[in-house]
N, C-alpha and C positions, 0 to 999 in steps of 0.2 A: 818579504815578498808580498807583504797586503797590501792594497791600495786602501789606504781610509782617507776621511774626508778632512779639509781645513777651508778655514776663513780666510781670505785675504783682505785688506782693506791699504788703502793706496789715499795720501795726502796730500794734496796742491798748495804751492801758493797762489791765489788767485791773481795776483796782480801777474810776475813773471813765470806762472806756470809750473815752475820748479818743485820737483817733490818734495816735500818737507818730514816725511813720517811714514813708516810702515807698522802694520799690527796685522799680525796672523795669530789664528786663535784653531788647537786643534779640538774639532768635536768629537771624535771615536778615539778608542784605543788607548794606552796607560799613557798620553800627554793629554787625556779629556780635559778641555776646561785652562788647558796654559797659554797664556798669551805672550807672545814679546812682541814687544815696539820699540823699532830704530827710527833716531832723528837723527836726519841731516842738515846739516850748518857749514860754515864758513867756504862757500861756494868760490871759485875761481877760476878765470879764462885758461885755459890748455890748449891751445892748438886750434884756439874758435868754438872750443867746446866746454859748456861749466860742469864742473865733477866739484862734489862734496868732498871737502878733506877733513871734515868731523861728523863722525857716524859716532853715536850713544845708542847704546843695546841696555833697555831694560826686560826681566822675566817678570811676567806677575805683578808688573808696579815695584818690584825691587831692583834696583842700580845694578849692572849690568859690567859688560866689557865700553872701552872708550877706546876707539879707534881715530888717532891724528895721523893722518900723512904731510910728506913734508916736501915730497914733488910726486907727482904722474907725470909718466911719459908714453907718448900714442905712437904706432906705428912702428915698433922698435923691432928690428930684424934682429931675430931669434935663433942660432942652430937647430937645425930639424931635429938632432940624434937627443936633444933635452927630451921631445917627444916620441921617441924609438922605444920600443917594448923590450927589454934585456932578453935577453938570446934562454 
């Protein structure tokens, strides 16, 4: 329940704007000093919209989880009762 503080920092590509990399870094608390940074890569059209289907998570400059997908799908009608709270 503490609020401590972190870094964000946020990566463009300049040319199409597209994010490229995030790195959060926390200052307080027992993750003082940890940094991870996710790249984003292999971008593609969905629905008029480009989403990153390769995210790489490194901790600390050490290799990380590698996250490939292999479709997204937008606007997908979902049963409400997936989000119902069990009785």
């Amino acid at each position: 329940g503490e609020e401590v503080e972190n870094v964000d920092y946020y990566f463009f590509d300049t040319k199409t704007f597209l994010p490229v990399a995030t790195r959060y870094f926390s200052l307080t608390g027992q993750t003082q000093g940890a940094g991870v940074e996710n790249l984003f890569s292999d971008y593609r059209l969905v629905s008029g919209l480009l989403f990153p289907f390769s995210v790489d998570t490194s901790y600390n400059g050490q290799p990380g989880e590698a996250l490939r997908l292999k479709t997204i799908e937008t606007n997908v009608v979902l049963n409400p009762q997936l989000f119902a709270f069990p009785e």
